[in-house]
Structures are given as structure tokens and as C-alpha cells.
Backbone bond lengths (Angstrom), bond angles and torsions (degrees), N, CA, C in turn:
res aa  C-N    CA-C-N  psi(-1)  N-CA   C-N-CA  omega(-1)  CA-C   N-CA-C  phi
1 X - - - 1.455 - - 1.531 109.44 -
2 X 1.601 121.35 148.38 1.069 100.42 176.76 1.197 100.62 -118.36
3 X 1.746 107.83 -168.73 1.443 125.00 -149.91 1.457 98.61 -82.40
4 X 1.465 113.72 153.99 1.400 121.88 162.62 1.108 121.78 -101.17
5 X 1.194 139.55 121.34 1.498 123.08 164.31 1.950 113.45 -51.19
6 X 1.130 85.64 144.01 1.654 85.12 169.70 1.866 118.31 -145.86
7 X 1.250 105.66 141.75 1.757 113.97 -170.42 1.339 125.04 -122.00
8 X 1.399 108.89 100.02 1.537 121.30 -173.66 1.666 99.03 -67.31
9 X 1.325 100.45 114.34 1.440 114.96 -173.93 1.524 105.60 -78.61
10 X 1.137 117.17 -26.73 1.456 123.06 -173.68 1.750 109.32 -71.75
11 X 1.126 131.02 -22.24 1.292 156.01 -170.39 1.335 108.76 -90.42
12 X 1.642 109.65 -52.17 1.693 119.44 -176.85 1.178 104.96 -50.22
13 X 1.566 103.42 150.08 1.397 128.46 171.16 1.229 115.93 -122.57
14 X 1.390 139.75 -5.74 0.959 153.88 101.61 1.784 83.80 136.12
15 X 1.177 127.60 39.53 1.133 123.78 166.24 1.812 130.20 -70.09
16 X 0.782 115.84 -7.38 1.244 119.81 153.75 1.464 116.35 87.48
17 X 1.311 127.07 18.29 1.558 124.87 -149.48 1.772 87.13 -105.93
18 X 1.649 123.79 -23.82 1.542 116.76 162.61 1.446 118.56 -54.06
19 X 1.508 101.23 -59.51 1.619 93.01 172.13 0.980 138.59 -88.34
20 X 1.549 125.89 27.25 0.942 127.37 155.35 1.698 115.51 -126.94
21 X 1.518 104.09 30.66 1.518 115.54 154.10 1.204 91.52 -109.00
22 X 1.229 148.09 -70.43 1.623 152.21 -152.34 0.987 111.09 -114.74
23 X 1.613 146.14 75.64 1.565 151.59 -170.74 1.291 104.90 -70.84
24 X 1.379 103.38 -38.52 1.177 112.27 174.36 1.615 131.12 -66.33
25 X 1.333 129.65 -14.75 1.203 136.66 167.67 1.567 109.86 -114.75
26 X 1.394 130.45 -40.25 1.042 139.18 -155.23 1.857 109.80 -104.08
27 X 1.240 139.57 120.47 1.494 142.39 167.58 1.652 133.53 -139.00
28 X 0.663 96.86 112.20 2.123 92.60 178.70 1.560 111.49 -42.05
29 X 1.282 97.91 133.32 1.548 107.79 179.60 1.851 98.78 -90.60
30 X 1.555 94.44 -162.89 1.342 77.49 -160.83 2.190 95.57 -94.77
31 X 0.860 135.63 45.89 1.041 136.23 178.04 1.576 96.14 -121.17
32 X 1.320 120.15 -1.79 1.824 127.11 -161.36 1.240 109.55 51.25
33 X 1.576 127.67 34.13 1.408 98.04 141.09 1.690 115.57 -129.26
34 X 1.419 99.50 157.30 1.241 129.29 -172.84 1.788 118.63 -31.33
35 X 1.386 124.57 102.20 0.955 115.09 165.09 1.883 116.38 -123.76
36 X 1.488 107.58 160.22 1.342 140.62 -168.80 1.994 96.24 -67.76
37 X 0.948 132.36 96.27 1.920 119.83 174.79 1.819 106.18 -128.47
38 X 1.420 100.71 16.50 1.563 96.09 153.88 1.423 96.19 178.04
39 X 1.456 133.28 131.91 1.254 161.64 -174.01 1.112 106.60 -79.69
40 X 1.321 107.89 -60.70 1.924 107.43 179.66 1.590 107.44 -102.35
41 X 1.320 101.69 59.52 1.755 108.30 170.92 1.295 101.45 -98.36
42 X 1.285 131.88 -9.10 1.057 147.87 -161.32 1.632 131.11 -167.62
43 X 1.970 113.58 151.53 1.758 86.42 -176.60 1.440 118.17 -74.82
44 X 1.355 119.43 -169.32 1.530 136.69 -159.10 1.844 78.83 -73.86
45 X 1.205 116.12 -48.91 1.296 118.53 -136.02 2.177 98.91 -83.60
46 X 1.170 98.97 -35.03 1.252 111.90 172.39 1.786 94.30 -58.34
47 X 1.105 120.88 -86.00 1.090 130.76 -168.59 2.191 121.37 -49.70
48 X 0.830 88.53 -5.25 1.831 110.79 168.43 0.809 121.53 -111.15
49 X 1.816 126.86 10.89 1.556 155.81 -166.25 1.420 90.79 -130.94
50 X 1.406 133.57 -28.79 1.565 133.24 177.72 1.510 98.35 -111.92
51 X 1.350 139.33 4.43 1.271 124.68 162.37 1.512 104.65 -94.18
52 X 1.472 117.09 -39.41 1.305 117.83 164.93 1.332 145.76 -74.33
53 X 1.909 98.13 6.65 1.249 102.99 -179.24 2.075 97.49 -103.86
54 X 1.054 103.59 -18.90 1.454 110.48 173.46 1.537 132.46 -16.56
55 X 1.046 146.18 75.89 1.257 139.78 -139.28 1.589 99.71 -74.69
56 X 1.413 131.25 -17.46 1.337 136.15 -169.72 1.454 109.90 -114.81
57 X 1.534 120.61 -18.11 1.372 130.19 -171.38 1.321 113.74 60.69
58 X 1.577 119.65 38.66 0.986 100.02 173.59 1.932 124.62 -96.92
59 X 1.333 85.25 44.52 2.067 78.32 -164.70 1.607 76.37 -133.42
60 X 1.827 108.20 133.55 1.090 125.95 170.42 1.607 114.50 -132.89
61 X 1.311 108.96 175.81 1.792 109.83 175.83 1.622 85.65 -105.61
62 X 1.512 69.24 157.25 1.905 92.44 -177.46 1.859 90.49 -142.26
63 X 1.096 97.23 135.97 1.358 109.61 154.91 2.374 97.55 95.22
């Protein structure tokens, strides 16, 4: 199985630097912050480039 990204909303700041590394996995809900609505929208490696660009760390793998 593979990994999910996952986004502690409570943490978000809704700065935007996930979805606009990975648009494709990463989008603001409607409260503006950042949530995960497809895992393989994108590669592992793209998307560990938007967990590491996180200014709060709030985006982790699960699974």
C-alpha cells in the first residue's frame, strides 16, 4: 500500500507553498487550510518537497 500524505489542519496556516508545489495532491478547503484529496496526484518525491517546504510541518505520511 502506499503512503498518504496527510494535513494537520489545526497547525495550517494556510500558506499555500503545498499547493502550489503539488496542485495536484494538495488544495485549501473552504476554511483555507490545506488539505491532502489525492495522494498519487503527484510523485512521492514532489510531494516530500511540499512536506519539507512546510513552514509549520504540518503535512506528514501516514500509512
Amino acid at each position: 500500500m502506499a503512503r498518504t500524505a496527510w494535513v494537520d489542519k489545526e497547525q495550517c496556516i494556510g500558506c499555500e507553498l503545498c499547493v502550489n508545489t503539488c496542485p495536484g495532491v494538495f488544495r485549501l478547503d473552504a476554511d483555507g487550510k490545506s488539505e491532502c484529496y489525492d495522494s498519487t496526484g503527484d510523485s512521492e518525491g514532489n510531494i516530500q518537497t511540499a512536506i519539507d517546504m512546510c513552514p509549520v510541518s504540518c503535512i506528514q505520511w501516514k500509512g
